[in-house]
C-alpha positions in Angstrom: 21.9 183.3 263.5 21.7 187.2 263.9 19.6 186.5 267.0 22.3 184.0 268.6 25.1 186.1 268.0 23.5 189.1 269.7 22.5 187.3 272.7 25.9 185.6 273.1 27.6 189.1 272.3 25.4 190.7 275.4 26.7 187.5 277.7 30.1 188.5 277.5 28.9 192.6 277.9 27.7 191.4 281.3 31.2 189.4 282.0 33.7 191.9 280.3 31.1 194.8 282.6 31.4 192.9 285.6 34.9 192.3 285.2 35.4 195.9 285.3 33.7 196.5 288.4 35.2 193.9 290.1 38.8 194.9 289.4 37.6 198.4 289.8 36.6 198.1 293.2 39.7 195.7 293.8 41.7 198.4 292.9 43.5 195.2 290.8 43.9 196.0 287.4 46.0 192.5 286.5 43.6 191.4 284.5 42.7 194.4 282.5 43.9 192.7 279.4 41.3 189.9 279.9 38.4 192.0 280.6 39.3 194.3 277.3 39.7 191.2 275.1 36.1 189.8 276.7 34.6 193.3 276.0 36.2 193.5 272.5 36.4 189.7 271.2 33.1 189.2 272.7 30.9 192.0 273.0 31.7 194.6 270.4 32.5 192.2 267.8 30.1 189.6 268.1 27.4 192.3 268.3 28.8 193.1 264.8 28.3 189.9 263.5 24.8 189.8 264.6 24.0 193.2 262.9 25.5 192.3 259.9 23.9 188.6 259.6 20.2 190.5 260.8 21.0 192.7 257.7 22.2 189.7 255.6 20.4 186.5 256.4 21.1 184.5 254.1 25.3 184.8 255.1 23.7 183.8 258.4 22.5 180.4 256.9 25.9 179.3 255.8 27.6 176.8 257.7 30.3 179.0 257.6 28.4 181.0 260.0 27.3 178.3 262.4 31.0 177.3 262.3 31.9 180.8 263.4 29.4 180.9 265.8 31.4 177.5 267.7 34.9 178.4 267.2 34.6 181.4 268.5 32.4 180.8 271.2 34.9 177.7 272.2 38.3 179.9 271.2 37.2 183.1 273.6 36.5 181.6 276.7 39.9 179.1 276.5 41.8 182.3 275.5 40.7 184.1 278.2 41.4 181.8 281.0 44.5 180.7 279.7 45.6 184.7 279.7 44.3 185.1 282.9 46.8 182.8 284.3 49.1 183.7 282.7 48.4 187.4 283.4 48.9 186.4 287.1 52.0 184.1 286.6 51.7 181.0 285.7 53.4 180.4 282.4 52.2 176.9 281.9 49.2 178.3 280.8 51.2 180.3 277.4 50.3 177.4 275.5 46.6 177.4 276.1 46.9 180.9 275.4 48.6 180.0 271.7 45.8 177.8 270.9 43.2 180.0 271.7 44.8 182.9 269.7 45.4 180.6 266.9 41.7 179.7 267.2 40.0 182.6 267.3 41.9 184.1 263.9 40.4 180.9 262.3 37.1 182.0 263.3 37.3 185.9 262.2 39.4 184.1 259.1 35.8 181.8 258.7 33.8 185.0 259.5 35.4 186.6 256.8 35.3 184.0 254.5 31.5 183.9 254.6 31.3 187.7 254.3 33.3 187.4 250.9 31.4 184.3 249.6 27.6 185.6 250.7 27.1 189.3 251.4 25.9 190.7 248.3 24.5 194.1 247.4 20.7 194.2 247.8 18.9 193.7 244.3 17.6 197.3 242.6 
C-alpha cells in the first residue's frame, strides 16, 4: 500500500507542478488555491502516507488503509474541480465543493483511525 500511495502522491506532484507553470506563465493566478490544495492534499500528504505505511506495513494491510487510499483518491479530484469552478465563478459548483471537503476529512479521519488502531512501537 506504501508503494500505491507514493506513486499516486508523485501523480498529483506532476499536476499540482504543472499547474504552477501553467498559471505562471498565464500570469493567472485564479486558481492558485487549486493547485496548493493538489500540491498539499495530494503530493505532500499522500507521500506521508506512503512513508509511514513503507515503515509500518502491517497499518498498510488494513482495510482501513485501502479505504483511505479510495476516498481520498475519489474526494481530491471532485474537490478540486468543483473549487475550480467555483474559483472562477460559478457557484453551482459550492455544493460539489461541500462534498468533497466533507469527504476528504473522512478519509484523513480513516487515515487516522488506522494510525491509532495499528502503528505500534517496533518490538525491543
Amino acid at each position: 500500500m506504501g508503494v500505491r500511495f507514493l506513486k499516486i502522491a508523485v501523480a498529483y506532484l506532476v499536476v499540482g507542478i504543472t499547474m504552477g507553470l501553467v498559471m505562471g506563465m498565464l500570469h493567472n493566478f485564479a486558481l492558485a488555491p487549486v493547485h496548493a490544495h493538489v500540491n498539499l492534499l495530494g503530493w505532500a500528504s499522500l507521500a506521508l502516507v506512503g512513508l509511514i505505511y513503507h515503515l509500518y506495513p502491517e497499518a498498510g494491510k488494513t482495510t482501513l488503509a485501502r479505504v483511505h487510499f479510495w476516498l481520498h483518491n475519489v474526494s481530491l479530484p471532485v474537490l478540486m474541480i468543483g473549487l475550480a469552478f467555483l474559483l472562477t465563478g460559478n457557484e453551482a459548483f459550492d455544493p460539489v465543493v461541500a462534498v468533497g471537503s466533507v469527504a476528504m476529512v473522512g478519509a484523513l479521519f480513516v487515515f487516522a483511525a488506522n494510525i491509532f488502531l495499528h502503528v505500534r512501537p517496533a518490538a525491543q
